[in-house]
N, C-alpha and C positions, 0 to 999 in steps of 0.2 A: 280792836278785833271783834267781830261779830262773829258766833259759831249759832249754826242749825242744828237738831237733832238729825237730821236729813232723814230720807224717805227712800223704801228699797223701791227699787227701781226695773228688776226683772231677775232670773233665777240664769245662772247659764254655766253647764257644765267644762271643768275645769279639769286639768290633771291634779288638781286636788277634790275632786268631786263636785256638789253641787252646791253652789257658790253664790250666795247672795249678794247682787251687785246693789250698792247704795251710792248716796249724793248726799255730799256732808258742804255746809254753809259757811266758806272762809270770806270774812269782808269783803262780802260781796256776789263773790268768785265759786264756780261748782266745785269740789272734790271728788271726784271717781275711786271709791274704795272694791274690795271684796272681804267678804266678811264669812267666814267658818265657823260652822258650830259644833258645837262638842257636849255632850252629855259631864263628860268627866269632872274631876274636882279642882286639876290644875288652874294657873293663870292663863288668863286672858291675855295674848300678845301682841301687839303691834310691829310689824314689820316695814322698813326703812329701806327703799331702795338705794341705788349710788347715782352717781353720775353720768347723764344721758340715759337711765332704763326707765324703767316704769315697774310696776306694781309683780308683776309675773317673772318679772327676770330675765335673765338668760335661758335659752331654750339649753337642755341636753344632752347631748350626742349620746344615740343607741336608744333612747325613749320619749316617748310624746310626752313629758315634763318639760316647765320649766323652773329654774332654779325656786322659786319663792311660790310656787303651785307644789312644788317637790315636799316642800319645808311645811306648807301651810295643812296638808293630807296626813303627816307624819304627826303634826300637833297635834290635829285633833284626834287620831289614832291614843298620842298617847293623854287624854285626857284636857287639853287645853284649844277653846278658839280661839281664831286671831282676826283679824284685821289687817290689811295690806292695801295700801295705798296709791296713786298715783299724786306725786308731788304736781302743785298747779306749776302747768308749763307744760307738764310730763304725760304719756300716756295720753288716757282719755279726757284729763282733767285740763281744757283748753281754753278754758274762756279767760284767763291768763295768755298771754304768751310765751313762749319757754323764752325768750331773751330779757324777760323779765323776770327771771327767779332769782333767787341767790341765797345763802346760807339763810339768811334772815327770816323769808318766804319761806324756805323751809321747815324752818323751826317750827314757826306758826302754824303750817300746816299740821304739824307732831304733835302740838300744842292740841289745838283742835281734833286730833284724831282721838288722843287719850280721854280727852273731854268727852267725845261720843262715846268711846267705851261705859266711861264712868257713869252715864245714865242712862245706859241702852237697860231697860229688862230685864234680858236675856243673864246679863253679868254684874246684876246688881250685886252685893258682898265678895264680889271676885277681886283678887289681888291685880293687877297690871302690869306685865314686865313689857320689855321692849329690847327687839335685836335691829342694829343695826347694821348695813355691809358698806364698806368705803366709806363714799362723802356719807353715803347715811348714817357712818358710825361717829362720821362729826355731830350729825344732825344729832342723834342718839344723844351724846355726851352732853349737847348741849340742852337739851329735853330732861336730861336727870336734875339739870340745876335748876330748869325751870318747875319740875314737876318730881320733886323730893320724896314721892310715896310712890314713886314707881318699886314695884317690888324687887327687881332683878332688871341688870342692861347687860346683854350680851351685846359685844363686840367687834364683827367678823370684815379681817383686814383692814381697822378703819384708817383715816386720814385723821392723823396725828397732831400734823407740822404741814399746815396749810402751804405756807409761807416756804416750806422744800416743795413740796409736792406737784403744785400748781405750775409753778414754775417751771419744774421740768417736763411737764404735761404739755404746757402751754408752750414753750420758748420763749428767748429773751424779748425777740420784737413783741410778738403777741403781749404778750405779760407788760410791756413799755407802752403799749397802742392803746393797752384799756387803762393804767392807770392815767393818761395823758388826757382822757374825756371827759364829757361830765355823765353823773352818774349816768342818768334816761339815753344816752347815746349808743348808739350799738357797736360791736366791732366783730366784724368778719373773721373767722381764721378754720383749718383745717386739724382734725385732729391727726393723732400719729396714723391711724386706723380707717382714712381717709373720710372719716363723717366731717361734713360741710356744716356749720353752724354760727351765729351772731349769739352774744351774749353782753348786758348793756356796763356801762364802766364802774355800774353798782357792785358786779358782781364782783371783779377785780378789784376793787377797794377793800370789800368785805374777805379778801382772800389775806391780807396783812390784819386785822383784828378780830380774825377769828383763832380764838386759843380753847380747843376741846378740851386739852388735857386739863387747864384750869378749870374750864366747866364743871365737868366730871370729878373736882378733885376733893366737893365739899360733900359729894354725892352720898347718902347713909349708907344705902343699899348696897348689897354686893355685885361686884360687877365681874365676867368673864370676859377673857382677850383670845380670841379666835386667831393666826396669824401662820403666814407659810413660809417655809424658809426658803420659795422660787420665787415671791413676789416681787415684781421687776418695778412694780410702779409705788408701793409704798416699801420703802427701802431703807435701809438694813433693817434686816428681821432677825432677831426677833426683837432689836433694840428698840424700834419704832414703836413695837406694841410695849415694851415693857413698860415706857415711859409713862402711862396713866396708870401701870402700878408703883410707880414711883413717888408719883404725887396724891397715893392716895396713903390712909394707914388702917385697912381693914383685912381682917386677918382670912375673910373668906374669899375674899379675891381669887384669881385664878388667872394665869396665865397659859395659854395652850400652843406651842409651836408644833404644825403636821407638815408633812413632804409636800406642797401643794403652789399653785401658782394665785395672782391676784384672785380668778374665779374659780378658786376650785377644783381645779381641773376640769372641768365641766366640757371641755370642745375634746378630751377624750371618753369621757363617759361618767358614769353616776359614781362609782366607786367612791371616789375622795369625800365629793359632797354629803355624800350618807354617812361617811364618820364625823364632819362636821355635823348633820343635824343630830344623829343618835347621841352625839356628845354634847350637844346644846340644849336638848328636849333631857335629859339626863339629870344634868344640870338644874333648870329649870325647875323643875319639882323635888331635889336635893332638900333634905332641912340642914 
């Protein structure tokens, strides 16, 4: 893996303010970040999309937000910048194609993001924490084992149990199509939500040997479990989340169940998601 210090690349206002857009150097391949700053004393965070978004998230219903512009404004409010991402595939970061990503790609882009943190200037002597939501709470998990001095990982609704998950996302043909190819081969299918996409048989391979919860389980740091008791797609809640506190034995763990659905509630309005960030930015700077 090759990582760049990358280079800002233009200023552009965000519903989290004004937002320095950078390009960070994965083997080879651009990164499209945004990157917030903050005066304060807190950690510096890294933020983790999920599955088919990008860097900004979900828009908001009732405000010009979106989900991780919402989050990234509220950090640096309460003392902490972050860093938010487009996974390669995802967003603006194309010079990948998304039918080539997969947990793996992910990782390494996570990998790489915390590494620009860790020499950027701006955060030199700063701690590093990292949230992730969904697949990015996979990704997350698996980022603590790679990167053991992260100082905090929050964890918001992540994917647990690959291997349920996918499965019932994908369907039995779908799920039968990819692992029947070889990795580089594409396969066609429709999500529930009728988004149109290929993803190659790498990615469906890596969906039976990826185990977060082991990742996450030799992790030092303390970690929080974000999780809703409407969550329709990582399911049963709050069992699903409990499960990385199970295999872990740190007494500052945290596990969180609120009234909420996979995002939030977000398609009815800000409400929910602001108890989620005021409780994770909380958190965050807890001793």
């Amino acid at each position: 893996m090759r990582i760049g210090l990358g280079l800002a690349i233009g200023l552009a206002m965000t519903g989290a303010g004004l937002a320095e857009t950078v390009r960070l150097d994965v083997s080879g391949d651009s990164m499209i970040g945004s990157y917030e700053t903050s005066d304060g004393a807190g950690p510096a965070v890294l933020l983790l999309h999920g599955f088919t978004g990008t860097r900004d998230e979900l828009p908001v219903e009732g405000t010009e937000d979106f989900v991780y512009t919402r989050f990234a404004r509220a950090l640096a409010a309460a003392g902490m910048p972050s860093l938010r991402i487009d996974f390669r595939g995802s967003g603006e970061s194309l010079e990948m194609p998304w039918e080539e990503t997969t947990f793996s790609t992910q990782i390494e882009d996570a990998v790489a993001a915390v590494d620009w943190m860790a020499r950027h200037p701006d955060l030199e002597g700063r701690q590093i924490a990292v949230i992730g939501w969904s697949q990015g709470g996979l990704v997350a998990a698996h980022l603590a084992a790679e990167r053991p001095d992260l100082s905090r990982v929050v964890l918001l609704n992540p994917v647990t149990a690959p291997a349920e998950t996918y499965p019932t996302l994908f369907g039995a043909d779908v799920m039968e199509a990819g692992l029947s190819v070889a990795p580089s081969v594409p396969v066609g299918f429709t999500l529930p939500w009728g988004v149109e996409m290929e993803l190659n048989g790498a990615f469906f391979q890596e969906i039976h040997e990826s185990d977060p919860v082991g990742a996450i389980s030799g992790y030092p740091g303390p970690v929080m479990v974000i999780v809703g008791s409407n969550d329709e797609l990582i399911t049963p809640q709050p069992e699903m989340g409990q499960t990385v506190l199970d295999a872990r034995d740190n007494a500052a763990d945290e596990l969180v169940l609120m009234e909420m659905d996979h995002v939030f509630n977000v398609f009815t309005g800000a409400e929910t998601l602001d108890q989620v960030i005021a409780t994770t930015n909380a958190w965050l700077v807890s001793e």
